[in-house]
C-alpha positions as YAML, in Angstrom:
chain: A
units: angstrom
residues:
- id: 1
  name: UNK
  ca: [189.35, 195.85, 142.71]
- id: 2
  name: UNK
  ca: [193.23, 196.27, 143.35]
- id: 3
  name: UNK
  ca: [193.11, 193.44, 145.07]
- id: 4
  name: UNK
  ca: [191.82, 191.09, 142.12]
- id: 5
  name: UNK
  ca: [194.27, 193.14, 139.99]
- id: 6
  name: UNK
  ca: [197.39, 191.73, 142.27]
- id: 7
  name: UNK
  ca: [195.80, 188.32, 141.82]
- id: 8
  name: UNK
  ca: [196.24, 188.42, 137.92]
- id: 9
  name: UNK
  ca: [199.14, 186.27, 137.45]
- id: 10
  name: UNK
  ca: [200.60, 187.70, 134.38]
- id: 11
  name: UNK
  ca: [199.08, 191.12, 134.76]
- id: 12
  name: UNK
  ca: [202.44, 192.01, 131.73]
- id: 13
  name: UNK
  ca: [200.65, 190.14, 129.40]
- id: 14
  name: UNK
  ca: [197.42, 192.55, 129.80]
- id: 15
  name: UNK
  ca: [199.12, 195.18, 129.97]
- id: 16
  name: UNK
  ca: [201.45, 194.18, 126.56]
- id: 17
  name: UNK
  ca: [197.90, 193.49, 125.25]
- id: 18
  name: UNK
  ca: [196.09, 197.05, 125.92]
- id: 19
  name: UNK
  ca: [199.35, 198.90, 124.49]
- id: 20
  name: UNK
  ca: [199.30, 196.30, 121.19]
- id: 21
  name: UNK
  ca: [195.36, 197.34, 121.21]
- id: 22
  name: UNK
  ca: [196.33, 200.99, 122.15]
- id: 23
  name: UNK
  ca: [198.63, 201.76, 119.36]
- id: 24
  name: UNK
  ca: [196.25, 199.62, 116.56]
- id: 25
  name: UNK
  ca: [194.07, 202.06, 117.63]
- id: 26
  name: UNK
  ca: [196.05, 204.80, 117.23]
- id: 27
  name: UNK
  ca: [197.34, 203.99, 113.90]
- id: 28
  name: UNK
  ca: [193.74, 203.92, 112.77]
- id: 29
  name: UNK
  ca: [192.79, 207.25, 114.37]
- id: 30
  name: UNK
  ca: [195.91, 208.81, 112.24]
- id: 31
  name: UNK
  ca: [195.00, 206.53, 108.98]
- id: 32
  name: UNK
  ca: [191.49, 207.14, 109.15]
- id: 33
  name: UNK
  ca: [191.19, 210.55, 110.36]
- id: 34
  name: UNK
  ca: [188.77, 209.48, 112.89]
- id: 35
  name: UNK
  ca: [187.70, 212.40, 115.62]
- id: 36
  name: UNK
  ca: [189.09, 212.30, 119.07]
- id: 37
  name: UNK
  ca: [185.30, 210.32, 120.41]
- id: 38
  name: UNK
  ca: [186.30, 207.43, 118.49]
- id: 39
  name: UNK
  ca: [189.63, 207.06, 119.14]
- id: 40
  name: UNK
  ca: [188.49, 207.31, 123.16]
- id: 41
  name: UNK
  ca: [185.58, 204.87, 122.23]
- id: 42
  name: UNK
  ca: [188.62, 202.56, 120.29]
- id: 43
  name: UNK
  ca: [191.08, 202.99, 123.74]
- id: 44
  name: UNK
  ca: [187.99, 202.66, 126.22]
- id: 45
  name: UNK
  ca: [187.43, 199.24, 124.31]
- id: 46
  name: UNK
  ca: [190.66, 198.17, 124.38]
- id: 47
  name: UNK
  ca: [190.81, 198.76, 128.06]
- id: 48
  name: UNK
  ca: [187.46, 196.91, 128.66]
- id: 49
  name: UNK
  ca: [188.42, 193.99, 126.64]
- id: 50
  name: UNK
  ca: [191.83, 193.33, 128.78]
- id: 51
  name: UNK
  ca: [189.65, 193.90, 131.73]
- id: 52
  name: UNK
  ca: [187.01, 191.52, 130.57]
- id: 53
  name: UNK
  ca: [189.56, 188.83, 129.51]
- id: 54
  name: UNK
  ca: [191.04, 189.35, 132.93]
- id: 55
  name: UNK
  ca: [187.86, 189.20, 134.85]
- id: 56
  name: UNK
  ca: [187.21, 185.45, 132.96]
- id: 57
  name: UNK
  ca: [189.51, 184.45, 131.34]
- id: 58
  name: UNK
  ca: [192.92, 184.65, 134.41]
- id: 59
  name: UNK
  ca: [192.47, 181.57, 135.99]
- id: 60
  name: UNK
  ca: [191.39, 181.16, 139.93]
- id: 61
  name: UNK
  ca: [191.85, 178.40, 141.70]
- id: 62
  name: UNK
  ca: [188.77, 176.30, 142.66]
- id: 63
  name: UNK
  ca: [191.14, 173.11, 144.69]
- id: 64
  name: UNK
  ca: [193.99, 173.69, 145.84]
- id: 65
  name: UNK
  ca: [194.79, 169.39, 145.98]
- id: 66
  name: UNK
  ca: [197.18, 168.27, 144.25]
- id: 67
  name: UNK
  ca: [194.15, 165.34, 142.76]
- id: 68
  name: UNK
  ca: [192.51, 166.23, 140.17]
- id: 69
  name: UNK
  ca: [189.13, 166.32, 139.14]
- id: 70
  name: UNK
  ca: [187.09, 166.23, 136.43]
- id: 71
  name: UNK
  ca: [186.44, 169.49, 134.71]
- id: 72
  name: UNK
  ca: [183.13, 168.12, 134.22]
- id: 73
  name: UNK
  ca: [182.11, 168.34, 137.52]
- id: 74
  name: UNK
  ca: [182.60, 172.79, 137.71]
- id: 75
  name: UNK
  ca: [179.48, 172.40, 135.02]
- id: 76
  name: UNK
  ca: [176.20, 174.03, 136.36]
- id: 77
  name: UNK
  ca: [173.33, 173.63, 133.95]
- id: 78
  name: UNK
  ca: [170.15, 173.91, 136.40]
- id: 79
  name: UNK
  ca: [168.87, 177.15, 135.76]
- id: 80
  name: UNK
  ca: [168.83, 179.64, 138.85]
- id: 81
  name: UNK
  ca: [170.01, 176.78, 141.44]
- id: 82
  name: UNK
  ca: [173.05, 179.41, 142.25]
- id: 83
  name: UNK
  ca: [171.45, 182.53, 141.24]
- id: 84
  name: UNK
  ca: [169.15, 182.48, 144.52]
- id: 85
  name: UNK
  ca: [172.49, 182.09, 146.47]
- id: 86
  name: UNK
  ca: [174.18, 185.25, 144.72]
- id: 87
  name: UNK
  ca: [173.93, 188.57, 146.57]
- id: 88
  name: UNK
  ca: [172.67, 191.75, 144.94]
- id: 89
  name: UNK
  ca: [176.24, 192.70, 144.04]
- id: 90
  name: UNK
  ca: [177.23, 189.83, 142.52]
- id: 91
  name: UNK
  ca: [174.38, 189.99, 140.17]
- id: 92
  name: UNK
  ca: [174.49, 193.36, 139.43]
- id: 93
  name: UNK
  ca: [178.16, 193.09, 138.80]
- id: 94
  name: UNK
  ca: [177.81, 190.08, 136.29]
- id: 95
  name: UNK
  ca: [174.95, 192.51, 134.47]
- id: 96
  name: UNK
  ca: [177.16, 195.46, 134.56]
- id: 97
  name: UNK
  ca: [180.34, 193.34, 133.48]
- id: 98
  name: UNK
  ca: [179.05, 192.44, 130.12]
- id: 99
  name: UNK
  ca: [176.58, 195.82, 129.24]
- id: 100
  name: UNK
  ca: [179.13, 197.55, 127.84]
- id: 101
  name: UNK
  ca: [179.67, 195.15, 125.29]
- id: 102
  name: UNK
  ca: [177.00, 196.24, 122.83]
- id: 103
  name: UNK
  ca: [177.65, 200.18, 123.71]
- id: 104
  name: UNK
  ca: [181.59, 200.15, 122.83]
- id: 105
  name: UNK
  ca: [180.89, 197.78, 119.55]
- id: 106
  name: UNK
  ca: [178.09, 200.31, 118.60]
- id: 107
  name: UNK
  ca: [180.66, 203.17, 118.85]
- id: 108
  name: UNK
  ca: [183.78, 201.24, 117.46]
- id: 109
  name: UNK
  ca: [181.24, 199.40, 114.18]
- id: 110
  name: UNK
  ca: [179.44, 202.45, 113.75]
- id: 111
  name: UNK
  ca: [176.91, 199.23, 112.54]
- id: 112
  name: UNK
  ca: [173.03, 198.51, 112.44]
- id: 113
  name: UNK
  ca: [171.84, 197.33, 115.81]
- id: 114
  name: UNK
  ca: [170.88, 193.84, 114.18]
- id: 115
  name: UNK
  ca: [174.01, 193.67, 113.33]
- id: 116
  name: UNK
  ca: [175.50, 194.87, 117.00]
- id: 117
  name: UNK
  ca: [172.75, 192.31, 118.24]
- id: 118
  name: UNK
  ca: [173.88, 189.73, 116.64]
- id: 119
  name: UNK
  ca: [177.98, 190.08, 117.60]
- id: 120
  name: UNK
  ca: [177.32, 190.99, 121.18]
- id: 121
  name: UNK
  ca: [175.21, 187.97, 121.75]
- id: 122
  name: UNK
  ca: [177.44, 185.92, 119.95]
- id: 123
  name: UNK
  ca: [180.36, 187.53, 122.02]
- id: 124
  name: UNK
  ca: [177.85, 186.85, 125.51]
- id: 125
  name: UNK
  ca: [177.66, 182.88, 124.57]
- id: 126
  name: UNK
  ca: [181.32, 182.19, 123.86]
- id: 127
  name: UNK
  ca: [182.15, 183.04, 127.44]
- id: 128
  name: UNK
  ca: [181.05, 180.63, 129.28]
- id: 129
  name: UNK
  ca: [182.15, 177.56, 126.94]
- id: 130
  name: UNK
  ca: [185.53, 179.15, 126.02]
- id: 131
  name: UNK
  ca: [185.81, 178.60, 130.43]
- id: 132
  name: UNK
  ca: [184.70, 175.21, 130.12]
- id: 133
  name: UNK
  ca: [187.27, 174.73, 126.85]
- id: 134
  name: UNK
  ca: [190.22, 176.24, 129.23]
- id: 135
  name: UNK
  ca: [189.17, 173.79, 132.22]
- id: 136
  name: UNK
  ca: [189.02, 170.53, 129.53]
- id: 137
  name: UNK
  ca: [192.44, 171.86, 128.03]
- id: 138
  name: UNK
  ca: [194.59, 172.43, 131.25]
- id: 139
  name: UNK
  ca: [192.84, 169.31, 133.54]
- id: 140
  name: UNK
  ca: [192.35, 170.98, 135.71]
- id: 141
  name: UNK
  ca: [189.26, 173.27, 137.15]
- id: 142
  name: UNK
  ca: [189.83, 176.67, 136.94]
- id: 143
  name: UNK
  ca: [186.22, 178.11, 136.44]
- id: 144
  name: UNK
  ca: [182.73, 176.74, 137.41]
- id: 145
  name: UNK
  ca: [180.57, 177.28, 134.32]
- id: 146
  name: UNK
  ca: [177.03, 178.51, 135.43]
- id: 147
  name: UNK
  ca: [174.18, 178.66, 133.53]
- id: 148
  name: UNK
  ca: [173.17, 181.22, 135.84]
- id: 149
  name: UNK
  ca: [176.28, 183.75, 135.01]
- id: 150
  name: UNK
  ca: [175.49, 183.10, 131.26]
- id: 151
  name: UNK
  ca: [171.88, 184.29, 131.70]
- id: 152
  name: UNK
  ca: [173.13, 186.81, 133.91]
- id: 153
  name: UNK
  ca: [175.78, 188.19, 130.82]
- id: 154
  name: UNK
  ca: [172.63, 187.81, 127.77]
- id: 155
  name: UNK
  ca: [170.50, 189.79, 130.42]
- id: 156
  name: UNK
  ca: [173.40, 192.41, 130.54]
- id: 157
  name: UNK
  ca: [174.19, 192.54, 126.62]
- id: 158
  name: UNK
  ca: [170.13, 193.01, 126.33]
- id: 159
  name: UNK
  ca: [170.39, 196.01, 128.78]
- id: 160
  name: UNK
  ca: [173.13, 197.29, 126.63]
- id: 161
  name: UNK
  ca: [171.02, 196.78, 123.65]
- id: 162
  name: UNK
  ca: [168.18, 198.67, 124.93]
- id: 163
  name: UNK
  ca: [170.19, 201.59, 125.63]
- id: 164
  name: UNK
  ca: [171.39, 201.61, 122.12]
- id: 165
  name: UNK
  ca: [168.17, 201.06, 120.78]
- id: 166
  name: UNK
  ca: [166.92, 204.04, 123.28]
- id: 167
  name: UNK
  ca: [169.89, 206.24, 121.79]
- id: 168
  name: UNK
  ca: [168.64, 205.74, 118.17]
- id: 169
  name: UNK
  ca: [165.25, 206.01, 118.56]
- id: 170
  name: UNK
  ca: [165.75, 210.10, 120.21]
- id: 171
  name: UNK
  ca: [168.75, 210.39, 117.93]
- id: 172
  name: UNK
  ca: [171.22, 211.02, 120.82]
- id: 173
  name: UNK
  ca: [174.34, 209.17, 119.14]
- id: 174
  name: UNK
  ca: [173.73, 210.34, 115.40]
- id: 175
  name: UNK
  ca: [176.98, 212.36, 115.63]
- id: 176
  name: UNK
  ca: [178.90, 209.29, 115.65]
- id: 177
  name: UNK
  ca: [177.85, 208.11, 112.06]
- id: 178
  name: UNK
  ca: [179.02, 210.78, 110.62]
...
């Protein structure tokens, strides 16, 4: 892990963007009088998000040639042509990367869980074409957009769903509507 976070190249900016987060947060803790769970639920988001946005988002470098080629060609569409290739990690990590999602909206909305369903899916399927949107913008390939690592997120987001919907059906997180 520290070694991906000395490959960020403007790890500032993330940090400038937790603090911005941080304090927002903060100022709606004190305006709000929200107890301390949310405003560690609020932080612990804003700290996932910059890690999330980091994780896809910081671009890597797929060629290092000085030709370029066409973003087009980084687009995987068969459906589990990589995913037998992937290692247990790697799968497990792309699951675990995005099952949060649904948990930290849940505790930051206080919202229905059709209505959590509905944003963390929606949040899921942006992140592969906002990769694709970078790598038509700049020219230049930074990300391989995988069918595979979108399935791979949904599947993650559903986990994170069926924890919620575990935690309301024995009324473990009830305390947090209040």
């Amino acid at each position: 892990m520290w070694t991906y976070i000395r490959q960020i190249p403007d790890l500032k900016i993330f940090i400038m963007l937790f603090i911005v987060l941080g304090i927002l947060g903060i100022y709606s803790f004190v305006k709000k009088n929200e107890s301390t769970f949310y405003m560690i639920g609020y932080i612990l988001t804003a700290f996932y998000c910059v890690f999330l946005i980091g994780i896809y988002f910081s671009p890597t470098v797929i060629r290092k040639s000085i030709d370029s080629i066409s973003p087009w060609l980084t687009l995987q569409t068969i459906p589990f042509k990589t995913l037998k290739n992937l290692g247990f990690i790697s799968i497990a990590g792309h699951i675990v990367l995005t099952m949060p999602i649904p948990i930290l909206i849940y505790i930051i909305l206080r919202a229905s869980v059709k209505k959590i369903s509905i944003i963390s899916i929606l949040a899921g399927i942006f992140i592969e074409p906002i990769q694709l949107l970078i790598n038509l913008i700049t020219g230049f390939p930074n990300y391989v957009i995988d069918i595979d690592d979108f399935m791979l997120q949904i599947a993650g987001i559903l986990v994170g769903l069926f924890i919620i919907t575990l935690a309301e059906k024995y009324h473990i997180l009830n305390w947090l509507k209040e």
